[in-house]
N, C-alpha and C positions, 0 to 999 in steps of 0.2 A: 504494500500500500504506500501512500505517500510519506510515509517515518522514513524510508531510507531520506528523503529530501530533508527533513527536519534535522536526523543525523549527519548530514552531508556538512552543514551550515552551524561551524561552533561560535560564530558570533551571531545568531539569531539573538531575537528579545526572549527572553522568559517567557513574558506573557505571551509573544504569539506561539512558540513552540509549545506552549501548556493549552493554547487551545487549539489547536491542531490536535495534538494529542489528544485531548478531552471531545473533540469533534469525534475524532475516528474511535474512540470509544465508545462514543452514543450510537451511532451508525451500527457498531459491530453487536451491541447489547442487542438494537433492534433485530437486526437481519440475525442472529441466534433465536431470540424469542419467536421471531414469526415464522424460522423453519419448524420450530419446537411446535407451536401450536397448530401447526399444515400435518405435520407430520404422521398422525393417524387416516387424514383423508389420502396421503400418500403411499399406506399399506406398506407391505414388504419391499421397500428398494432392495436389488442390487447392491454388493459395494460399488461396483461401476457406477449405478445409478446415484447412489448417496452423493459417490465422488461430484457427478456432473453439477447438482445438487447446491453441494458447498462452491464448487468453483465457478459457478454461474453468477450466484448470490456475491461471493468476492469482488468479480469482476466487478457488479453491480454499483456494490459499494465504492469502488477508486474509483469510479467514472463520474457520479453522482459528485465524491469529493476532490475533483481536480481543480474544479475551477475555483470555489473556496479556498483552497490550500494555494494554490498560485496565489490568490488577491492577497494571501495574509501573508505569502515570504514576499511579493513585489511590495506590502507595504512597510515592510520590514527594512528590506534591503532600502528603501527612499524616508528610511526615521520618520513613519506616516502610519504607523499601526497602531496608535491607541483608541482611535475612533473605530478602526474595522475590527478588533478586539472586542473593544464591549457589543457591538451590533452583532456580531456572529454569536458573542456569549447568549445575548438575550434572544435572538431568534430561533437558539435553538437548547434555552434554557440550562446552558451549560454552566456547573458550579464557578466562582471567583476563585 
């Protein structure tokens, strides 16, 4: 997912590397929980199937979180991240 980008960059700001992190955390709780509660109308997958499954939903998620994650290291990198920080936190309810 996008952490190798967050790891890549040792002079990021805290707080955006902390909500990036706490983003794709939200993201991965969700996409856990709603294979979790599909997962009886799914019957007996396959492990093939499971596989396709989890790395479907993966994809899913880096795709969903790319553009996010670029705005928050472009505002990083131009010392312009405190404002896209708290909007990201509050939009998507993410702790301080």
């Amino acid at each position: 997912m996008a952490s190798a980008e967050v790891d890549r960059s040792p002079i990021l700001d805290s707080k955006v590397s902390g909500t990036i992190v706490s983003l794709q955390e939200r993201f991965e709780a969700v996409r856990r929980g709603e294979i979790h509660r599909v997962r009886g109308r799914l019957c007996n997958l396959s492990p093939d199937q499971e596989d396709v499954v989890e790395s479907l939903s993966h994809s899913i998620i880096e795709k969903v979180l790319q553009a996010p994650v670029a705005l928050l290291l472009n505002a990083a990198a131009a010392d312009q991240s405190a404002f896209l920080v708290e909007t990201v936190r509050r939009i998507f309810n993410l702790r301080t």
